[in-house]
N, C-alpha and C positions, 0 to 999 in steps of 0.2 A: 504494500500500500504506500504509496508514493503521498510525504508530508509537502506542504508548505513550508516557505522560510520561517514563517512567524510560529511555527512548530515548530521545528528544527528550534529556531534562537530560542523559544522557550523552553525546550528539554535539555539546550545546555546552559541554560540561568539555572534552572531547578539544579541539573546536578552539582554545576560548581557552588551553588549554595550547601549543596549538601554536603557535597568534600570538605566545603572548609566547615562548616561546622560538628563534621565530624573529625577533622584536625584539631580545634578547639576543647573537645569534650577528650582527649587523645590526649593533647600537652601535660598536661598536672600527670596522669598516667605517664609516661616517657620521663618525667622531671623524677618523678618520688626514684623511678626503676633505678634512673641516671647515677643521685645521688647514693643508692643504696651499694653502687659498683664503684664508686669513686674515690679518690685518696682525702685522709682529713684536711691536709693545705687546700684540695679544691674544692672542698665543700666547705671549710671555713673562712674561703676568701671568694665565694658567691662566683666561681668559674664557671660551676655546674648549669646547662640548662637541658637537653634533650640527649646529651651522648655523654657518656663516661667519662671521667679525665682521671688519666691514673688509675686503668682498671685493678680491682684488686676485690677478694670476695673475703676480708677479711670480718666484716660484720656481722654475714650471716656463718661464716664458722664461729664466733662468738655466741650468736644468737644458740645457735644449733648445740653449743655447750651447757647453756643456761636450762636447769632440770624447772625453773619455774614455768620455762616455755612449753615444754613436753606436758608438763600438766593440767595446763591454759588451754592449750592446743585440743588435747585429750577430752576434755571437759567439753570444750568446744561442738568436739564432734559427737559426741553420746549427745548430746542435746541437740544436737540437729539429727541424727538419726531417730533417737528414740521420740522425740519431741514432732517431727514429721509426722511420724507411724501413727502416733496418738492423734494428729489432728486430723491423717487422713481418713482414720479407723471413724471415728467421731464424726467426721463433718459428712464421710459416707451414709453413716444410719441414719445422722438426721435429716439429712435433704431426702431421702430414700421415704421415710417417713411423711415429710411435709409435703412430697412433693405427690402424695396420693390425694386425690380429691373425694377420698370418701372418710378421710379422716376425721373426725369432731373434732370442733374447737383449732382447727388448721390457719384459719383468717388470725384467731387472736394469738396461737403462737408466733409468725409471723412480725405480727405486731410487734410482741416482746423481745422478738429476735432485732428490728430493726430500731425498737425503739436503743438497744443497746449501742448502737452502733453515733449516737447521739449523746448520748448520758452514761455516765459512770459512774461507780462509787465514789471514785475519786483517791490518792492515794495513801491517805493516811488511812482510812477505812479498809482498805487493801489491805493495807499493811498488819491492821489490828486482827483481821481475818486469818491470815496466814498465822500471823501469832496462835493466837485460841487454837487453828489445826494441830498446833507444832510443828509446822512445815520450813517455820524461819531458820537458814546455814541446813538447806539439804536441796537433793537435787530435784525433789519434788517442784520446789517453789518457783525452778525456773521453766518449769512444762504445762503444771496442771491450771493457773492461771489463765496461760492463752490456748487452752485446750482446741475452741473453736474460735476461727473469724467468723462472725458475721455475716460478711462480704462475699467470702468466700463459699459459706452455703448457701448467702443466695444464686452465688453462680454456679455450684452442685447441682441447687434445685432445678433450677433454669433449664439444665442441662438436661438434667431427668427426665422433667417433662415435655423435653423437644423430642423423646424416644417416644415413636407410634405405640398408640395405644394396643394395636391389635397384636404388636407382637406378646405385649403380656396376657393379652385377652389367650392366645396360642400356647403359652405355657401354663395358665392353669385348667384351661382344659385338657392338657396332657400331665396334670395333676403336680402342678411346681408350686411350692408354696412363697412366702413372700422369703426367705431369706435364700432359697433356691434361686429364684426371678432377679433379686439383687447381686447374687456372687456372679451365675453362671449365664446372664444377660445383660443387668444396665451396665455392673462393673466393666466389661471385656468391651461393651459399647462405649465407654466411656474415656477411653485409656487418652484421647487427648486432652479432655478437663482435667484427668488426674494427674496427668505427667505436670500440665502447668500450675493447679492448686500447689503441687508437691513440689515446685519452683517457688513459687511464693511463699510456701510455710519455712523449706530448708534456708531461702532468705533471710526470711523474718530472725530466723534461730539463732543464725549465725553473726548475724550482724545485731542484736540485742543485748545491750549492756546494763542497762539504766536499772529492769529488775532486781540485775547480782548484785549491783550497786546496792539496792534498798533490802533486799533480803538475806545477803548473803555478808557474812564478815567473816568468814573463815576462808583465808585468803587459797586454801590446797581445792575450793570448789570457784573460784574466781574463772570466768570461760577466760577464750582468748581477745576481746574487745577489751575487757577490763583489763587484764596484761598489757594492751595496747595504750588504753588512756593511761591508767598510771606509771608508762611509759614516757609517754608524749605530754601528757597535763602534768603530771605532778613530779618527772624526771625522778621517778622510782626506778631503781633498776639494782640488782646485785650485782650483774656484769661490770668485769674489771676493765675500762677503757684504754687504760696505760700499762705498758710493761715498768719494766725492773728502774729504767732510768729514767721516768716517768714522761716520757714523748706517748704522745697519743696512738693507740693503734687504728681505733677509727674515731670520726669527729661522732657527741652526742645525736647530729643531725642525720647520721647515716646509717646508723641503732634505728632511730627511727623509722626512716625509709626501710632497711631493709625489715624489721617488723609490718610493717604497713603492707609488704608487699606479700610476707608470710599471709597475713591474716587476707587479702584479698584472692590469693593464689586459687585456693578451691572452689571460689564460686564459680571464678574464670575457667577452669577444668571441667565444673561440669553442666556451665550452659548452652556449650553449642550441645549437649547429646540433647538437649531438651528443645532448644531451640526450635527445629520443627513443628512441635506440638504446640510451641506458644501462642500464634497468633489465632491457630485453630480452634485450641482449645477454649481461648475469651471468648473470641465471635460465638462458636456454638456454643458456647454457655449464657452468652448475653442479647442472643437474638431470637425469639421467639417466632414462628410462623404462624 
């Protein structure tokens, strides 16, 4: 199909718009990497911007030394594993549930689901909740809280209810009951809402700090975000930055970077396998026919 100039000139304004501002969203990424490969003189004397000066990986062997990190790290990942599993097990039965329209009382849970998404207890009330459990300095306190989004069952529900009716209408007359029709039908139907919920929740997990902050002072259950800010915020750290004749082996500023780059590494690893699923899986969850 033969364009016009004024198409042509338009889909190359779109894309060089696009380039550079996906160059833009790209620098700070290229700068932290830079710095974390870089010698202390040139990150103490602001050489660094997009390429290495004075490659040396001397940070993250330090890093890589530090047992507080392995633990942070560790922590990290149990709660995003275990803390996924939970929201997805959860936000499954209940959209599965709501999203039957023979349910009683469907409209006003709903309601309460959405009213949540508006109002909270707020955190001190949080707080005092947890307490009364006994959940406060355990690992509980960092999963059972945000058990379910919201947001996210309603885009389950959505999802559910975009699956023809007549296929379930087919399974209970070949006698499937409701948790039969959920495993071995919506589920396997649904694998691109869940792959993207389960992008969303392994986010949420991993990159949440502020919780271990308020619940948590037992620094051996600290994830790896809080290792990160009382790195960077409060330049906590037990790593020894100086050898014997106290020259620096890397600048403070390059601890950081290369932490920063630790704690981003694994989302970046595992969103392209997800990526395909992503945009499919919002649209059919968010578009009804």
């Amino acid at each position: 199909m033969n364009r016009s100039w004024s198409e042509k000139l338009g889909s190359a304004l779109n894309y060089t718009l696009l380039a550079g501002f996906g160059l833009l969203t790209l620098f700070p990424f290229l700068h932290v990497l830079a710095q974390s490969l870089s010698s202390p003189h040139a990150v103490s004397s602001n050489q660094v911007t997009i390429y290495p000066i004075d490659f040396q990986l001397e940070a993250y062997k330090l890093l890589l030394q530090d047992s507080a990190f392995y633990k942070s790290f560790g922590i990290s990942v149990m709660r995003t594993v275990f803390g996924t599993a939970i929201n997805m097990i959860l936000t499954c039965l209940m959209a599965y549930a709501v999203s039957r329209r023979t349910l009683k009382g469907r409209s006003a849970i709903m309601a309460m689901v959405v009213f949540t998404m508006l109002f909270s207890g707020g955190m001190i009330p949080s707080f005092l909740l947890l307490k009364e459990l006994s959940m406060l300095n355990t690992f509980w306190s960092l999963i059972l809280p945000s058990a379910v989004s919201a947001f996210n069952l309603i885009l389950m529900k959505n999802f559910f209810e975009s699956i023809p009716e007549s296929l379930e209408e087919s399974a209970k007359i070949d006698g499937a009951g409701h948790w039969t029709i959920l495993t071995r039908l919506f589920i396997p139907l649904s694998l691109p809402a869940i792959a993207t919920l389960t992008l969303f929740y392994a986010v949420m997990h991993w990159n949440s700090y502020f919780d271990a902050v308020m619940y948590i002072s037992n620094a051996d259950l600290n994830p790896l975000q809080v290792y990160l800010r009382n790195l960077i915020v409060q330049n906590e750290s037990n790593i020894e930055l100086t050898n014997n004749m106290g020259l620096f082996l890397v600048a403070p500023e390059t601890l950081k970077a290369a932490t920063i780059m630790a704690s981003v590494l694994p989302m970046i690893i595992l969103y392209p396998f997800l990526q395909k699923f992503f945009v499919k899986g919002v649209m059919l969850g968010a578009v009804k026919e």
